[in-house]
C-alpha positions as YAML, in Angstrom:
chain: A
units: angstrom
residues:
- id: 1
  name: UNK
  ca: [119.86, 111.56, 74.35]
- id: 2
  name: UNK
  ca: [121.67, 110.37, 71.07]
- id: 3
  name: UNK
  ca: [118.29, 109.35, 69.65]
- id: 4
  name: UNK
  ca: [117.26, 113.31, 69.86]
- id: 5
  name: UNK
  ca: [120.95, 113.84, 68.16]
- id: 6
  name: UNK
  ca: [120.71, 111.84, 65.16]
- id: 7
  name: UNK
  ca: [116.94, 112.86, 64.91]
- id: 8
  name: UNK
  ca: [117.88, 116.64, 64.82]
- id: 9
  name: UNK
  ca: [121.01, 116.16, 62.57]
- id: 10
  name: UNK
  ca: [118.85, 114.51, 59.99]
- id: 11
  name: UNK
  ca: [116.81, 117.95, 60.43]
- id: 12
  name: UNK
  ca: [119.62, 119.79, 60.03]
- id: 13
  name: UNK
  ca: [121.32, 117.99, 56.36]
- id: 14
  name: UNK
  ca: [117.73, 118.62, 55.28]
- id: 15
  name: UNK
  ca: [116.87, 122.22, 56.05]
- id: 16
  name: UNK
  ca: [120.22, 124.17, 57.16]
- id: 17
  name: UNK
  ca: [122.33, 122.55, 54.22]
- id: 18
  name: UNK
  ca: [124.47, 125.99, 53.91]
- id: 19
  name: UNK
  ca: [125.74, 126.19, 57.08]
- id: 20
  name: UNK
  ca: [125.59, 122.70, 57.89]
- id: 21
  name: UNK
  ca: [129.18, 122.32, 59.63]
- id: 22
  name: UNK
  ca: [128.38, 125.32, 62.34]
- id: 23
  name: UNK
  ca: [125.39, 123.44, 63.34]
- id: 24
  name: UNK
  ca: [126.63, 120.42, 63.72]
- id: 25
  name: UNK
  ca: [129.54, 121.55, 65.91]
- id: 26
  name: UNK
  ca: [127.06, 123.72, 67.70]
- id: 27
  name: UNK
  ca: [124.84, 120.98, 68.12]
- id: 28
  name: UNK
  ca: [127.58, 118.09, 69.05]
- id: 29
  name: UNK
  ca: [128.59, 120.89, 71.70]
- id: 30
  name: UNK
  ca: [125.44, 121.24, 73.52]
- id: 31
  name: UNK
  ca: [124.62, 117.70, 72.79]
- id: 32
  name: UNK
  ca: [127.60, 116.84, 75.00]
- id: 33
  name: UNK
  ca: [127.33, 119.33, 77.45]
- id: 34
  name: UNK
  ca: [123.45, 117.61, 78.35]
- id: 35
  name: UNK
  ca: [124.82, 114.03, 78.07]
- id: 36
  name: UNK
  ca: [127.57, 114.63, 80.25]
- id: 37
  name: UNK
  ca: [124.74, 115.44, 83.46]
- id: 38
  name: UNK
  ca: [122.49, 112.90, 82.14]
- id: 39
  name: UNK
  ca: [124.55, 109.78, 82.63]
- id: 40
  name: UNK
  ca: [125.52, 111.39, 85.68]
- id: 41
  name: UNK
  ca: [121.59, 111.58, 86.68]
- id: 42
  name: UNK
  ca: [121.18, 107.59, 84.93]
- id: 43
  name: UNK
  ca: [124.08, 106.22, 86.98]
- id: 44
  name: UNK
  ca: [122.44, 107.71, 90.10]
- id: 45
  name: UNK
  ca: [118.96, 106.09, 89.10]
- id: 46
  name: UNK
  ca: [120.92, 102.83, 88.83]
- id: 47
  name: UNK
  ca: [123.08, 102.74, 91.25]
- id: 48
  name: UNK
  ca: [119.74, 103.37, 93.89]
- id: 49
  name: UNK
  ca: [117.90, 100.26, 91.99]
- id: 50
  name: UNK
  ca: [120.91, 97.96, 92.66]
- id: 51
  name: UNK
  ca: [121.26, 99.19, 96.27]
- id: 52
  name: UNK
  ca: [117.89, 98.66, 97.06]
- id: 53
  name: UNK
  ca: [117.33, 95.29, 95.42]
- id: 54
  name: UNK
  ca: [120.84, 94.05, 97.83]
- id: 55
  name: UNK
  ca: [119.17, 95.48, 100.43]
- id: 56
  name: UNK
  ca: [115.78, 93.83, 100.00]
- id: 57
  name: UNK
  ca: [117.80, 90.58, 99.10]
- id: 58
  name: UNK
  ca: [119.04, 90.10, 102.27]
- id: 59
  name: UNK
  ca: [116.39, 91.77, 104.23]
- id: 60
  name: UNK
  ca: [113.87, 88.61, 102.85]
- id: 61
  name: UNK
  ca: [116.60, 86.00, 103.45]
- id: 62
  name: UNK
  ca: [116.10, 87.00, 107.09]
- id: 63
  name: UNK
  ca: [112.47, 87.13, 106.94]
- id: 64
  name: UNK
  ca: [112.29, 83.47, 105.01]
- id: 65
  name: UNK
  ca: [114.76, 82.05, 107.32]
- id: 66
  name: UNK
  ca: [112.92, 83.13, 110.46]
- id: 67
  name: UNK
  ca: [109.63, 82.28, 109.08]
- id: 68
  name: UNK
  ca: [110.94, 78.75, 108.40]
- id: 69
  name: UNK
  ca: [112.43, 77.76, 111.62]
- id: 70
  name: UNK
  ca: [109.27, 78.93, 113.52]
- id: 71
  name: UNK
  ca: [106.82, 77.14, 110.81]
- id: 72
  name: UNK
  ca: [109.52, 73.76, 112.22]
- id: 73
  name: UNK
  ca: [108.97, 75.25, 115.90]
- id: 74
  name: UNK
  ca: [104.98, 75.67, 115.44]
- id: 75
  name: UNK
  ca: [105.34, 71.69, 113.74]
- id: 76
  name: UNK
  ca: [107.55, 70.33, 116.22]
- id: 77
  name: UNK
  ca: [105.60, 71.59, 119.33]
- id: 78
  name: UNK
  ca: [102.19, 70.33, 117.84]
- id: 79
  name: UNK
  ca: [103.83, 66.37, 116.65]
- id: 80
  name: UNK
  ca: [105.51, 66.67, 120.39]
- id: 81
  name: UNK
  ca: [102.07, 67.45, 121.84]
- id: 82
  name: UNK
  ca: [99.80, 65.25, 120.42]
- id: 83
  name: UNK
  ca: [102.19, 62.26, 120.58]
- id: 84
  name: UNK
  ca: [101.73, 63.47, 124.51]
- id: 85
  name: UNK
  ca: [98.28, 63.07, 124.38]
- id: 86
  name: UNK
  ca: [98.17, 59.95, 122.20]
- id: 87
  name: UNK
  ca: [99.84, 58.29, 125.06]
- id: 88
  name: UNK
  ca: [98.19, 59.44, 127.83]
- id: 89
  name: UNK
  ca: [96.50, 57.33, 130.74]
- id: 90
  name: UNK
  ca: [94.84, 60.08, 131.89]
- id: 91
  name: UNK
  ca: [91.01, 59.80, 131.74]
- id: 92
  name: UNK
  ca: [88.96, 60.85, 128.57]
- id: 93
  name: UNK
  ca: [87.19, 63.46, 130.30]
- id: 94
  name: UNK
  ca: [90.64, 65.11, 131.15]
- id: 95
  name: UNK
  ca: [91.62, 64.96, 127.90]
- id: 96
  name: UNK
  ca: [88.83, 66.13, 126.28]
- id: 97
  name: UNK
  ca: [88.95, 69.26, 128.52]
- id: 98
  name: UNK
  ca: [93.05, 69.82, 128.28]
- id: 99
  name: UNK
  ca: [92.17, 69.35, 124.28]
- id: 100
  name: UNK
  ca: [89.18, 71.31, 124.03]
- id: 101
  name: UNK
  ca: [91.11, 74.89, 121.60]
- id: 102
  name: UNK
  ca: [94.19, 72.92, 120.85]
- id: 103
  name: UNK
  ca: [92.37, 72.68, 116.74]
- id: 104
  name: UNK
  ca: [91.86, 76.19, 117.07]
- id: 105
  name: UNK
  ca: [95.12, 77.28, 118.66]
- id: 106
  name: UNK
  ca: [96.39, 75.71, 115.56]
- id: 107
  name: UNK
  ca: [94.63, 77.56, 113.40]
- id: 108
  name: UNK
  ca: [95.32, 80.48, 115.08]
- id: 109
  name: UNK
  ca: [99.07, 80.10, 115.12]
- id: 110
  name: UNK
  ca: [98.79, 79.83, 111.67]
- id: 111
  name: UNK
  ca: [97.32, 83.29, 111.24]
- id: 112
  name: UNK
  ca: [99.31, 84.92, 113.30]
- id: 113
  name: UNK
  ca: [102.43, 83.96, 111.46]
- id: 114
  name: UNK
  ca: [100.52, 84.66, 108.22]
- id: 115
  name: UNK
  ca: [99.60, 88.03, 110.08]
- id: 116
  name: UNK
  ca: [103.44, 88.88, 110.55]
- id: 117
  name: UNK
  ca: [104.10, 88.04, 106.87]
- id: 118
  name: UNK
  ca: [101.70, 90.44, 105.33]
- id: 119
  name: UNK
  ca: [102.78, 92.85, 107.63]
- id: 120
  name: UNK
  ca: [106.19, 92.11, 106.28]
- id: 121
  name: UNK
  ca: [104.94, 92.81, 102.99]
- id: 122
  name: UNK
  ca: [103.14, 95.60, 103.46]
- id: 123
  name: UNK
  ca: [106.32, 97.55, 104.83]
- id: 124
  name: UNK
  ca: [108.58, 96.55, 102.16]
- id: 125
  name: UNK
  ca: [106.37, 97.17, 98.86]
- id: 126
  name: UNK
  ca: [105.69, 100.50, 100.85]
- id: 127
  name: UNK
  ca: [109.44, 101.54, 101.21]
- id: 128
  name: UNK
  ca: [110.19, 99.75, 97.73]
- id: 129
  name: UNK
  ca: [107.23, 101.96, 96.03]
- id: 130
  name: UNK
  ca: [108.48, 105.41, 97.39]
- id: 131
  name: UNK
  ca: [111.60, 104.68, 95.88]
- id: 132
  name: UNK
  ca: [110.40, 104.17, 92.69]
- id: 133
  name: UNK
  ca: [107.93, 106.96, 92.71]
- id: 134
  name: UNK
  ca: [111.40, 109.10, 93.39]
- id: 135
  name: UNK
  ca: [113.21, 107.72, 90.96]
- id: 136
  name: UNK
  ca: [110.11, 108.40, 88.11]
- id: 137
  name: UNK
  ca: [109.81, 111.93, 89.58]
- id: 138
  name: UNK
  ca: [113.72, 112.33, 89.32]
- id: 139
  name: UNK
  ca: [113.74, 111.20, 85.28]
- id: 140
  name: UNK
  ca: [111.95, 114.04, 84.90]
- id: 141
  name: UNK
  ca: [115.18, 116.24, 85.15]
- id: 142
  name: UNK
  ca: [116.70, 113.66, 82.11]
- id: 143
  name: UNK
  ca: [114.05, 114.55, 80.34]
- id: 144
  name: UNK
  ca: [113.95, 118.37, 80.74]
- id: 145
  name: UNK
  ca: [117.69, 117.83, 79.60]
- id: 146
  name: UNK
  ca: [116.54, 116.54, 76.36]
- id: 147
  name: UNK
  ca: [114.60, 119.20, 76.27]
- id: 148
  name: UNK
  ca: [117.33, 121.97, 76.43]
- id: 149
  name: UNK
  ca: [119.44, 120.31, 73.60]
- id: 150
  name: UNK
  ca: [116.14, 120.27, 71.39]
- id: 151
  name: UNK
  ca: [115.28, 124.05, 72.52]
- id: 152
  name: UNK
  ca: [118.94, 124.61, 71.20]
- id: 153
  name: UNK
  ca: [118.57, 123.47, 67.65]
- id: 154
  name: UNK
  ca: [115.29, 125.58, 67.65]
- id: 155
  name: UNK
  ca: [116.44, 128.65, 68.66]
- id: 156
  name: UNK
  ca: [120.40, 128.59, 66.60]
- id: 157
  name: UNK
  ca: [118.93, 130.85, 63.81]
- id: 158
  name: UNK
  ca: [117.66, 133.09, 65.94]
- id: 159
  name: UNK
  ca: [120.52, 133.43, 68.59]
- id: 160
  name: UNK
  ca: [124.46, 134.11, 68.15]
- id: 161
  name: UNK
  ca: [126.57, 130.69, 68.32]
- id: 162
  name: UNK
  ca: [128.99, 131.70, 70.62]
- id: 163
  name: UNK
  ca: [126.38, 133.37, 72.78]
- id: 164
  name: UNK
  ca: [123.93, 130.06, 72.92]
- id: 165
  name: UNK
  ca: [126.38, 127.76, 73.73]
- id: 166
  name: UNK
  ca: [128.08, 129.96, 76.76]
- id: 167
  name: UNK
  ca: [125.35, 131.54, 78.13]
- id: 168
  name: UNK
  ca: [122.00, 130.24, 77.19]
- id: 169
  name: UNK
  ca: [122.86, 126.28, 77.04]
- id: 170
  name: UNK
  ca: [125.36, 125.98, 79.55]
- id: 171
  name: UNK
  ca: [123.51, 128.14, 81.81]
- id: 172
  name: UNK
  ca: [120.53, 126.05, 81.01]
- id: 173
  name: UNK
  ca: [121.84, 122.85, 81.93]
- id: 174
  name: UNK
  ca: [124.24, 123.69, 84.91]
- id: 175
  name: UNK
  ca: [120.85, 125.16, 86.72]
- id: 176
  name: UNK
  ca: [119.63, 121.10, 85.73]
- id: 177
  name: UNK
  ca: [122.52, 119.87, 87.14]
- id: 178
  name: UNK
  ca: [122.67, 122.10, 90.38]
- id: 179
  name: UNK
  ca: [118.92, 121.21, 91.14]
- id: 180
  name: UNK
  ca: [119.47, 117.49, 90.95]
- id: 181
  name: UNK
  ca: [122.25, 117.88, 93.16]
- id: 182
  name: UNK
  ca: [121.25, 120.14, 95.75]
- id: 183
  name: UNK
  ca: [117.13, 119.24, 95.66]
- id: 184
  name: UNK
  ca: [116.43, 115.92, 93.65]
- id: 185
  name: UNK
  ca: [119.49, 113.61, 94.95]
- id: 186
  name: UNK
  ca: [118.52, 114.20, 98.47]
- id: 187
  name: UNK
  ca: [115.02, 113.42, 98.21]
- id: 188
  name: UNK
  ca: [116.23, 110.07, 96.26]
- id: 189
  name: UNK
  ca: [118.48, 109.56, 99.20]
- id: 190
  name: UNK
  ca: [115.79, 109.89, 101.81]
- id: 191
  name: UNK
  ca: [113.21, 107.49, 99.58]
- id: 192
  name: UNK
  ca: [116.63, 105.19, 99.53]
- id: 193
  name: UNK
  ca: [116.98, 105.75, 103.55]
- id: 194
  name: UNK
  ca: [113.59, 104.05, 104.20]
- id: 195
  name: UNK
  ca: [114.56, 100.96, 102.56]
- id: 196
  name: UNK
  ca: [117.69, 100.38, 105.11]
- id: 197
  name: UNK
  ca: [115.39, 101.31, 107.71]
- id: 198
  name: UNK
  ca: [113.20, 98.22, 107.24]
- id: 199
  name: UNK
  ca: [116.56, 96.11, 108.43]
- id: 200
  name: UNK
  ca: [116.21, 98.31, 111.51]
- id: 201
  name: UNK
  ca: [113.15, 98.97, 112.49]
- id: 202
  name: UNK
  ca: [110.56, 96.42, 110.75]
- id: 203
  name: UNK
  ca: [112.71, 93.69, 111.10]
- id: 204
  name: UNK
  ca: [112.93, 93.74, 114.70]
- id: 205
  name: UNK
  ca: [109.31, 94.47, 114.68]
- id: 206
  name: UNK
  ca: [108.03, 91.24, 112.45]
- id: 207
  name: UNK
  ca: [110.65, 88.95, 114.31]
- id: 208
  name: UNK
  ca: [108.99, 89.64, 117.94]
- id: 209
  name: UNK
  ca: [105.90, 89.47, 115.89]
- id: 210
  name: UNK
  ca: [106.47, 85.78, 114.76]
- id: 211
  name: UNK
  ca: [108.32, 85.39, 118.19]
- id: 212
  name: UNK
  ca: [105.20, 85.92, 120.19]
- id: 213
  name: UNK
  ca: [103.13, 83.52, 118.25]
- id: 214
  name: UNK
  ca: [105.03, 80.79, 118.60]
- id: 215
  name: UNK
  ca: [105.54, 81.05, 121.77]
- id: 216
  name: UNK
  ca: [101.73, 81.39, 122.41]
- id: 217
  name: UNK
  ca: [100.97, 78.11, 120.76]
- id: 218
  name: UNK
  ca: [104.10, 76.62, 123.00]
- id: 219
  name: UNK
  ca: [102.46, 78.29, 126.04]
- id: 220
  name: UNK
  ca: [99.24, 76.47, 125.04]
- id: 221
  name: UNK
  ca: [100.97, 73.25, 124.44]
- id: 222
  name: UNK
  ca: [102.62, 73.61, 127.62]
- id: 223
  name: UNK
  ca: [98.71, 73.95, 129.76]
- id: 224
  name: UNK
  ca: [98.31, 70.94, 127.68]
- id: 225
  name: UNK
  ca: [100.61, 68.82, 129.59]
- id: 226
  name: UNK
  ca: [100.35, 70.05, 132.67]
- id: 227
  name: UNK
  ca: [96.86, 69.60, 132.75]
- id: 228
  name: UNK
  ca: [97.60, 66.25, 131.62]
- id: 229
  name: UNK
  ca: [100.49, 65.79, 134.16]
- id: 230
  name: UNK
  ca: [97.48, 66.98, 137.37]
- id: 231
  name: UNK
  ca: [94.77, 64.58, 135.75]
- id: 232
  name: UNK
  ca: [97.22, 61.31, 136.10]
...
């Protein structure tokens, strides 16, 4: 906003010289009017970026954590279960047929949790993205205020001072200010909304989705030994 100040009071030293001190005041005046609901709209913009990046902070935390303990329950189940086998009497045949998936029951553990990751991921740059398409949709209001104060310095010559300022400007940029409140805030809210919602309804969603792969592979594990229990 200041940049589009300076820029048109350099106009104005150049090309309205004789009534230089009206314009500026007019110009400071409307200038300050539109800055006023624009760091209003820029404090709402950041405000929503640092919510949602503490929200997404501790939402991966969560994820990372879980994702490492069942990587060190998928490890520990697979060390505990061959060491089983390794010291088996039970005869090679019985092995060989208790053993037969277990390769590919690692291997498909592995997926799965990889599975519940991406589906992690998918959610979150999903939620993440409609905020930021909101937000970019929402500048546009900043710079339609910009717009207003440039408008303003066009149309001074042709439109009484007082008049411009307290009906024209103002009127101008209190309809900006009552459509970001009443329309453009609440759709930023409800973009905003769908990022705590991952904490509530993906994250329950990707835990019993990592849940139910390990315990596959430990239900696996498990036929494993008691197949190697009945052949001794």
């Amino acid at each position: 906003m200041k940049f589009f100040l300076c820029l048109l009071l350099a106009i104005a030293g150049q090309s309205l010289a004789q009534s230089q001190d009206e314009f500026v005041d007019y110009l400071l005046e409307i200038q300050a009017q539109a800055e006023t609901v624009h760091q209003l709209m820029e404090g709402t913009f950041d405000n929503m970026r640092f919510t949602m990046s503490d929200q997404l902070i501790d939402l991966n935390r969560d994820l990372i954590a879980r994702m490492n303990s069942a990587l060190e329950e998928v490890e520990q189940i697979k060390e505990d279960t061959e060491e089983l086998v390794e010291g088996s009497s039970a005869q090679q045949a019985c092995l060989d047929v208790a053993t037969a998936n277990w390769e590919l029951e690692i291997e498909w553990v592995g997926q799965a949790l990889q599975r519940c990751a991406s589906q992690a991921n998918l959610d979150i740059t999903g939620a993440t993205a409609d905020v930021h398409s909101a937000i970019e949709d929402a500048q546009v209001q900043s710079t339609e205020l910009q717009n207003i104060v440039v408008r303003g310095f066009i149309d001074w010559n042709a439109i009484d001072y007082t008049e411009s300022i307290s009906t024209i400007v103002g009127a101008q940029i209190n309809e900006k200010y009552e459509y970001f409140q009443q329309t453009t805030q609440p759709a930023l809210e409800r973009a905003l909304q769908e990022v705590f919602d991952l904490r509530t309804e993906m994250l329950p969603r990707i835990m019993t989705c990592v849940d139910r792969g390990v315990e596959r592979f430990n239900n696996y594990a498990r036929v494993i030994r008691d197949t190697l229990h009945f052949c001794q």
